[in-house]
C-alpha positions as CSV (number, residue, x, y, z in Angstrom):
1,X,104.2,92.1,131.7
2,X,107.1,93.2,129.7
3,X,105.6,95.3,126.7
4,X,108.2,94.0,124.3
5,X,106.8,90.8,124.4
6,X,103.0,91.8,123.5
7,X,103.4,91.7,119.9
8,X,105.3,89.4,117.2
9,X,106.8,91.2,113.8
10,X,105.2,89.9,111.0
11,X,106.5,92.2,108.2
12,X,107.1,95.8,106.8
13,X,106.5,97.1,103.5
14,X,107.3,100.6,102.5
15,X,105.9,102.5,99.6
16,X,106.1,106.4,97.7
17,X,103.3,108.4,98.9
18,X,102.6,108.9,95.4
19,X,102.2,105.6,94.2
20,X,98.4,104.8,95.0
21,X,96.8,101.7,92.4
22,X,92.7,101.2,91.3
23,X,90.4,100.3,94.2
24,X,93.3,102.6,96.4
25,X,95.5,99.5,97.2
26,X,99.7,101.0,97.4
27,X,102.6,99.7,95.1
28,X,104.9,98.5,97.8
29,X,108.4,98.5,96.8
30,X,112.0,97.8,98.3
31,X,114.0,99.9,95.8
32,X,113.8,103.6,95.0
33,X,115.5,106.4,93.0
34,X,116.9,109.3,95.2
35,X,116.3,111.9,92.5
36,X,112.6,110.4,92.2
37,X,111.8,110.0,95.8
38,X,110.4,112.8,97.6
39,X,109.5,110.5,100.7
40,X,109.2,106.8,101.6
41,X,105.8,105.3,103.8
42,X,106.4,102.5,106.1
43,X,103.4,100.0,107.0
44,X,104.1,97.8,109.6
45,X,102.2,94.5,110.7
46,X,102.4,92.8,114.0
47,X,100.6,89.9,115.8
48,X,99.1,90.9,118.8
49,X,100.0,88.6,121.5
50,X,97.7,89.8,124.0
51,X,94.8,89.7,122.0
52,X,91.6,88.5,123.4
53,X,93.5,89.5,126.8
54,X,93.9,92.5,127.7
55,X,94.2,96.1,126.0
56,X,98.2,97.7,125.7
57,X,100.1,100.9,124.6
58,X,102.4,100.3,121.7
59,X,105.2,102.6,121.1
60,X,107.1,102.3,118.4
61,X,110.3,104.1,116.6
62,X,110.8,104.0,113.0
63,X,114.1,105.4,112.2
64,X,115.9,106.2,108.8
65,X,119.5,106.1,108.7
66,X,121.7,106.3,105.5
67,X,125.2,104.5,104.8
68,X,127.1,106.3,106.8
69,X,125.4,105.7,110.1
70,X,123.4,108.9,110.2
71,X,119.9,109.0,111.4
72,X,117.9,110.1,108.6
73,X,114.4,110.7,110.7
74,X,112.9,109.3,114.1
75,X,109.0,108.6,114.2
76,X,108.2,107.7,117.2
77,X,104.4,106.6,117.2
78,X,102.0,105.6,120.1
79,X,98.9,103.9,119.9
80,X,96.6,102.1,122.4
81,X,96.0,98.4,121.1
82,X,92.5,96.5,122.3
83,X,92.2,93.8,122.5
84,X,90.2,92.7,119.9
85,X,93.0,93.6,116.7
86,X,94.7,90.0,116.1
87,X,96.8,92.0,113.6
88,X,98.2,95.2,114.2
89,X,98.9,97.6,111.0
């Protein structure tokens, strides 16, 4: 099977690393000062289509790129996913 098709996007949310609320929950946030901003978090969520199936390797690439076209940063994370996560953070 075609690992694209294992998971659906649900959403992402990005946050300051900095920006931590009571009972450690994160102040998500879609607009940020450049002179304030040392770095910005991403959390993604997916479904996990195979769940209940069969276990699979995500990877993923998060990428950064500014106005002009230029990539700012490439994460590239790996992780296995059982099958027992419905939703994937």
């Amino acid at each position: 099977m075609d690992k694209t098709s294992n998971f659906i996007f649900k959403e992402i949310k990005s946050y300051s690393h900095d920006e931590w609320l009571i009972g450690s929950t994160k102040r998500y946030r879609k607009v940020y000062e450049a002179q304030k901003t040392d770095f910005i978090s991403a959390e993604i969520s997916l479904y996990n289509k195979m769940f209940d199936r069969e276990d699979w390797e995500l990877v993923l690439h998060l990428k950064a790129i500014d106005e002009k076209g230029k990539i700012l940063c490439d994460q590239e994370l790996k992780e296995l996913i059982t099958k027992d996560k419905n939703i994937i953070i």
